[in-house]
Wavefront OBJ file of the C-alpha trace (Angstrom):
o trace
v 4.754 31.858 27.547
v 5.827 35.918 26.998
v 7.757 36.739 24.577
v 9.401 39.511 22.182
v 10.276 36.679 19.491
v 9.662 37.578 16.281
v 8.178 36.125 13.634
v 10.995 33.679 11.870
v 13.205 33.883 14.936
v 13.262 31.473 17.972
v 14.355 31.323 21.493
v 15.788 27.855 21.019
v 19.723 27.229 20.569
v 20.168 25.727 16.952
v 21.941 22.497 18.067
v 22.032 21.353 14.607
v 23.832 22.370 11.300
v 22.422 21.270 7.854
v 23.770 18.576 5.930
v 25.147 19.356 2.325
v 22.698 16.897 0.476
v 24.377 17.920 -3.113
v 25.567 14.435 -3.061
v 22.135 13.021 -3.166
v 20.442 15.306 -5.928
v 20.770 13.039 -8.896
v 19.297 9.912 -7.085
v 18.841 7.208 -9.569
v 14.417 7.205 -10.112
v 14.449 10.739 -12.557
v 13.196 12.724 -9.451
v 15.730 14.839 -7.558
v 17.083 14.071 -4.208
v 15.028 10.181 -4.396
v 17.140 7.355 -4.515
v 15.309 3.889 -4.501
v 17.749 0.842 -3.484
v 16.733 -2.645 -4.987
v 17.720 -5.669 -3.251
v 16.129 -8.172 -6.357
v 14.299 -10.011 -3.807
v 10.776 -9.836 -3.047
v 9.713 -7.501 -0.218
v 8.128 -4.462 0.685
v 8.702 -0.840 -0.959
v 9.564 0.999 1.918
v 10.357 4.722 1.899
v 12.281 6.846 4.695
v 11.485 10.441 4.248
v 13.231 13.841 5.504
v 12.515 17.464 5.297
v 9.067 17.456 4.794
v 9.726 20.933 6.427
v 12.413 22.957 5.329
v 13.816 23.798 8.811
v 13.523 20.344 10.181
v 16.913 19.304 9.939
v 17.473 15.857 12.317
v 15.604 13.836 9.576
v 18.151 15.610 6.910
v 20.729 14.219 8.533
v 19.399 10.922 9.481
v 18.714 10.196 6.209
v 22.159 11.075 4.909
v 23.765 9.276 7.776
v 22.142 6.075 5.675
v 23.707 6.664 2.708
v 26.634 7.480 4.134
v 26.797 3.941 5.844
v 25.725 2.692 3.027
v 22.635 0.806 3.926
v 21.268 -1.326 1.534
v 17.611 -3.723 1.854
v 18.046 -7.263 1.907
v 14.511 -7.777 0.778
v 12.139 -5.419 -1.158
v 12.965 -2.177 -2.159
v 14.259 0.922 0.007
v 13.886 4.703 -0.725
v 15.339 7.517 0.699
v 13.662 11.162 -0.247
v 14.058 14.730 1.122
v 11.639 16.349 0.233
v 10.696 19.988 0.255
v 14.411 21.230 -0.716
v 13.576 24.201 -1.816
v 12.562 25.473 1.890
v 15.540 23.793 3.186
v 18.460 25.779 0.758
v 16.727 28.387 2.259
v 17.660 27.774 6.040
v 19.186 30.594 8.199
v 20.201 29.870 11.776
v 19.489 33.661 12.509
v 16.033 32.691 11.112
v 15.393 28.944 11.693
v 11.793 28.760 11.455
v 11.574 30.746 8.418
v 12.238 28.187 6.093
v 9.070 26.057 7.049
v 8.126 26.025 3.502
v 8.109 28.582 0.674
v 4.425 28.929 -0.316
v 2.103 26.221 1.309
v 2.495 23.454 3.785
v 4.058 20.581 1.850
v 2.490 18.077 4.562
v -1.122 19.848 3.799
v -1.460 18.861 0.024
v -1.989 15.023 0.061
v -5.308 14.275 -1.696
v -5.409 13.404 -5.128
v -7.967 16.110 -5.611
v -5.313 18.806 -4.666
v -2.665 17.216 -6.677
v -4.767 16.880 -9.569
v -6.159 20.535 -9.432
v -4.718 23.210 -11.386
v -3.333 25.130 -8.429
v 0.307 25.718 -8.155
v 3.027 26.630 -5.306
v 6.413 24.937 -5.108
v 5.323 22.797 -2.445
v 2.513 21.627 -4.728
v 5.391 20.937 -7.692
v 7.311 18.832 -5.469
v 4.633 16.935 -4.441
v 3.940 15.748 -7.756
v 7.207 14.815 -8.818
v 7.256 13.252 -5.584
v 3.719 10.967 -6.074
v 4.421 7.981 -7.742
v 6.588 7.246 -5.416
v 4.990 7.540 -2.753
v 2.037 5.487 -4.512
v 4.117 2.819 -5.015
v 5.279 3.063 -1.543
v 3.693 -0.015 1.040
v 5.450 1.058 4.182
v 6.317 5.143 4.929
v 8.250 6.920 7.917
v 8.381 10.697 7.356
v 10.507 12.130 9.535
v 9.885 15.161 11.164
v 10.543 17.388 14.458
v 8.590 20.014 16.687
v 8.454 23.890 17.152
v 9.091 24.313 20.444
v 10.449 21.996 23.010
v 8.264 18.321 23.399
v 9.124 15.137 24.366
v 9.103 12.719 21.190
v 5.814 11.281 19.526
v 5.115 8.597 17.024
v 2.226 9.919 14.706
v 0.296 6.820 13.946
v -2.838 7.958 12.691
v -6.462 6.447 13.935
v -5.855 3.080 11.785
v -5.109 -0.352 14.021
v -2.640 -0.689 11.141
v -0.351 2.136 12.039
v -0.598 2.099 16.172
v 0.522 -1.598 15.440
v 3.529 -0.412 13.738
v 4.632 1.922 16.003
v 4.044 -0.593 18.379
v 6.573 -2.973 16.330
v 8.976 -0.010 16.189
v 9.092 0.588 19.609
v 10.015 3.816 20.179
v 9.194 7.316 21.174
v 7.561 6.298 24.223
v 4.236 8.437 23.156
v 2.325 6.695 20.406
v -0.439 9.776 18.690
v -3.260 8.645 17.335
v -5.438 11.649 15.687
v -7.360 12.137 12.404
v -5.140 14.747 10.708
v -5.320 18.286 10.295
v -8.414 20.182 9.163
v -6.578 22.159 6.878
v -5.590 19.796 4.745
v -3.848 16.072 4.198
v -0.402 14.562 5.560
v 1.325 12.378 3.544
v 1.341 9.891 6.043
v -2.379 9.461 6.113
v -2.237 9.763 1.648
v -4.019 7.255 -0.649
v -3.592 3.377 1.107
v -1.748 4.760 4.185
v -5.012 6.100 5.298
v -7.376 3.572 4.400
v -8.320 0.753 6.202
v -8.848 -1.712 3.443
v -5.329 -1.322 1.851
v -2.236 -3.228 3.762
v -0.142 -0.101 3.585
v 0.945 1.837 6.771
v 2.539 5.044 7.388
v 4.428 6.523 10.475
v 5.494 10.396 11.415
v 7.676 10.938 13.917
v 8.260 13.983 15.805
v 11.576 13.529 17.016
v 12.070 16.405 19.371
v 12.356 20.218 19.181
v 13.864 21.113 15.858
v 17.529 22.005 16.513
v 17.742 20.063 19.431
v 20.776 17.382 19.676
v 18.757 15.087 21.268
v 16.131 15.507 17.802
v 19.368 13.725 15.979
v 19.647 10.660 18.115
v 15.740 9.799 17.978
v 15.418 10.468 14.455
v 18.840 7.753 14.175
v 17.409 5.249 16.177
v 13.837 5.822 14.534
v 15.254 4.715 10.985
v 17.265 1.475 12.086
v 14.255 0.210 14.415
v 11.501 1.007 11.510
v 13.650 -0.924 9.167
v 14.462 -3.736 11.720
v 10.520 -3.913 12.478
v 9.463 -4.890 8.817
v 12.616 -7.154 8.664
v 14.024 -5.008 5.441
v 17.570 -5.205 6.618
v 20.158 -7.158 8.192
v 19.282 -8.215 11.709
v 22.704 -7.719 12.750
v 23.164 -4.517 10.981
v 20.271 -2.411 12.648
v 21.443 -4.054 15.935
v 24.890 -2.272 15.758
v 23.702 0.761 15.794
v 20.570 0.790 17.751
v 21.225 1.650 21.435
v 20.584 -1.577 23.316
v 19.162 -0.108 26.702
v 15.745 -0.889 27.564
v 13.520 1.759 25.959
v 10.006 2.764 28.460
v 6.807 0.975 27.667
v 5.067 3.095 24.933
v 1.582 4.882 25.916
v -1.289 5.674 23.016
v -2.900 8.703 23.133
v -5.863 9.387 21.249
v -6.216 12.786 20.125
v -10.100 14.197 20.855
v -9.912 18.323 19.656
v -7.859 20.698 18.505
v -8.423 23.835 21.050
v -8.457 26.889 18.972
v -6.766 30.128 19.973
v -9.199 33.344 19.933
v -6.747 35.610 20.701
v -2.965 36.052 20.661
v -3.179 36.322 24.434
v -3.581 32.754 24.964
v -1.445 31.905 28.026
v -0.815 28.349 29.259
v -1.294 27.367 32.753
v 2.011 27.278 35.032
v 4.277 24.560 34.085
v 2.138 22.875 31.186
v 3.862 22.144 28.037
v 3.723 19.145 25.471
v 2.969 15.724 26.904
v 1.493 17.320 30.390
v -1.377 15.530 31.912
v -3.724 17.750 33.283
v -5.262 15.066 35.798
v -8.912 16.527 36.338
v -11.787 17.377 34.554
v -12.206 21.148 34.883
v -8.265 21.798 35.922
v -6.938 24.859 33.705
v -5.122 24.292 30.488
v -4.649 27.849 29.424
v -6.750 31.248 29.551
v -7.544 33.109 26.386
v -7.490 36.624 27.028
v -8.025 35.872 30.593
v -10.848 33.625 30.067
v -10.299 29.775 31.670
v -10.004 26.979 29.258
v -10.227 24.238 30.572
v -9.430 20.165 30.344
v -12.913 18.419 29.471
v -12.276 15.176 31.054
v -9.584 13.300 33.653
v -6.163 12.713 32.326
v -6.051 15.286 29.480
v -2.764 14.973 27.662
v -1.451 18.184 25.992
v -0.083 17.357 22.356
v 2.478 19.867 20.486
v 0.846 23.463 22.168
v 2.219 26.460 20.437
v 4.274 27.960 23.573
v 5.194 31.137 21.462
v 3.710 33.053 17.984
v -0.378 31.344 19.055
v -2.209 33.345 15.978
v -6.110 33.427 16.244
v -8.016 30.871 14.473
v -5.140 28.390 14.290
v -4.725 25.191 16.791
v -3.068 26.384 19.896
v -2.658 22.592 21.209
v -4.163 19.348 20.894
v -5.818 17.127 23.312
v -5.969 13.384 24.288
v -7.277 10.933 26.210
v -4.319 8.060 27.539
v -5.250 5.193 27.084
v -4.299 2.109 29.229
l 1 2 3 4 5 6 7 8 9 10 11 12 13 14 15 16 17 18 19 20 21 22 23 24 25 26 27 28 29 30 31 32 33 34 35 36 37 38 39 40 41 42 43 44 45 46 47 48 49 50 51 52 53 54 55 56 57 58 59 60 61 62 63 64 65 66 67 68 69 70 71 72 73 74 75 76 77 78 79 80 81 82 83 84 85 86 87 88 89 90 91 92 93 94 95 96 97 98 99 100 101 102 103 104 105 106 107 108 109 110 111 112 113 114 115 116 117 118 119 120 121 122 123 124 125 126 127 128 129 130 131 132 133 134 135 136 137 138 139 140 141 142 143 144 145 146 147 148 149 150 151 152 153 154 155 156 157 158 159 160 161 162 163 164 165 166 167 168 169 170 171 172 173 174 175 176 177 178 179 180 181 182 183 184 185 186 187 188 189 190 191 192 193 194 195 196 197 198 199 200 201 202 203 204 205 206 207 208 209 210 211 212 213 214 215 216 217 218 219 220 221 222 223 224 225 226 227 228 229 230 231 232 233 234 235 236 237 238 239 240 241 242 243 244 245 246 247 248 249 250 251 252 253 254 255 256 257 258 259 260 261 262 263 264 265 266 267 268 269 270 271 272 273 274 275 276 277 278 279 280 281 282 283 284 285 286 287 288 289 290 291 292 293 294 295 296 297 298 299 300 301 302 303 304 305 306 307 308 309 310 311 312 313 314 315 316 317 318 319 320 321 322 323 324
């Protein structure tokens, strides 16, 4: 994809407008904009959490959409976070992807090495005041959308323990199962979300492209299914508002390599964009400066490719193998 897009701006209509979240910055845990509901019952500590990226606004309003109906847990605990705030005051629909973050990558600094070191950016801050919740945490959905247009995905993570649970869910269609990020550590794979031994499982959905309407809705009926799934609210609650048609059978794909951009010249093949299956070994995924890369086995899925702004060195799409 060609384009004259500069850096911060975007091609895409801005569908959505941001919630005002003022409402929500007191919270009742002693950390800003968290608010933990108690049902007095033994359960689960499950936490729903939103703008893990400034500019990602459908889980913003998802997660006020709760409050505003007032959900409440009728077992266990529920929290609902937003999270990097900071980026998101900072949101301008002239400049929607500008307001990513404001130093670092909030979902890149979840190690306890990193948040123990003596390095600081906002994003790290937050994070902090953010941890022992999310250590106390057993069940997580962060909430999240995509940069340029993409059918939805459930991010499960490698784990049997988190492709069962977006299994349970239900929905997007796509389940993603991949290791991470070589530059650093989602909090959806943090401390006993990403290991095998501890019962705790984390989800991250990618609802859609960011502004998109249709981003809203998936985000909407992400939250009531996840919450139906582990049985944390009333049945008959979470089935008023989930849509009742039949939703597709759900496909895993298991994420093999990140294909790294050498140049900004790196053009996708006709037609490709997220979720494309490029059926043959050999058949073209992109060129790079004109030279052929190419899909290295049959039924090669394309996962979230950067369609505009590819930078050399970084990830210009992922690829996976569907699984039956």
């Amino acid at each position: 994809m060609t384009t004259s897009i500069r850096p911060g701006e975007s091609p895409y209509a801005v569908e959505l407008s941001p919630p005002d979240l003022s409402a929500h910055r007191k919270g009742n845990t002693g950390i800003d904009y968290v608010t933990t509901i108690d049902s007095g019952r033994a359960g689960p500590h499950v936490l729903i959490n939103a703008i893990t990226h400034g500019n990602e606004l459908c889980g913003a309003i998802a997660v006020d959409r709760l409050f505003k109906a007032g959900v409440r847990p009728v077992r266990g605990k529920l929290t609902l976070s937003f999270a990097n705030i900071e980026a998101f005051a900072r949101f301008d629909r002239a400049h929607p992807h500008a307001s990513r973050f404001v130093d670092e990558d909030f979902n890149r600094v979840w190690t306890a090495e990193t948040l123990d070191s003596p390095r600081d950016s906002v994003e790290l801050r937050r994070a902090r005041q953010m941890r022992p919740i999310v250590d106390q945490a057993d069940y997580l959905l962060d909430i999240h959308s995509m940069h340029d247009p993409h059918g939805p995905v459930m991010i499960s993570g490698m784990l049997d323990k988190g492709i069962d649970l977006a299994r349970r869910v239900g929905v997007p269609q796509h389940i993603v199962a991949d290791k991470g990020h070589a530059n650093g550590t989602r909090m959806r794979d943090y401390g006993g979300f990403g290991d095998p031994a501890s019962p705790k499982a984390a989800l991250l959905v990618e609802c859609g492209q960011h502004w998109e309407r249709a981003a809203e809705t998936l985000a909407w009926q992400t939250v009531w299914r996840f919450l139906r799934a582990l049985e944390v609210v009333d049945r008959e609650a979470a089935d008023a508002q989930i849509d009742p048609a039949p939703v597709p059978a759900q496909h895993l794909v298991r994420v093999t390599e990140a294909l790294v951009a050498r140049t900004a010249d790196y053009r996708f093949a006709d037609g490709l964009k997220g979720l494309s299956v490029v059926k043959k070994k050999g058949g073209l995924i992109a060129t790079d400066a004109g030279e052929p890369v190419r899909a290295p086995y049959d039924d090669c899925v394309l996962i979230m490719p950067t369609l505009i702004h590819v930078k050399p060195g970084l990830t210009a799409v992922r690829i996976g193998r569907l699984e039956a």
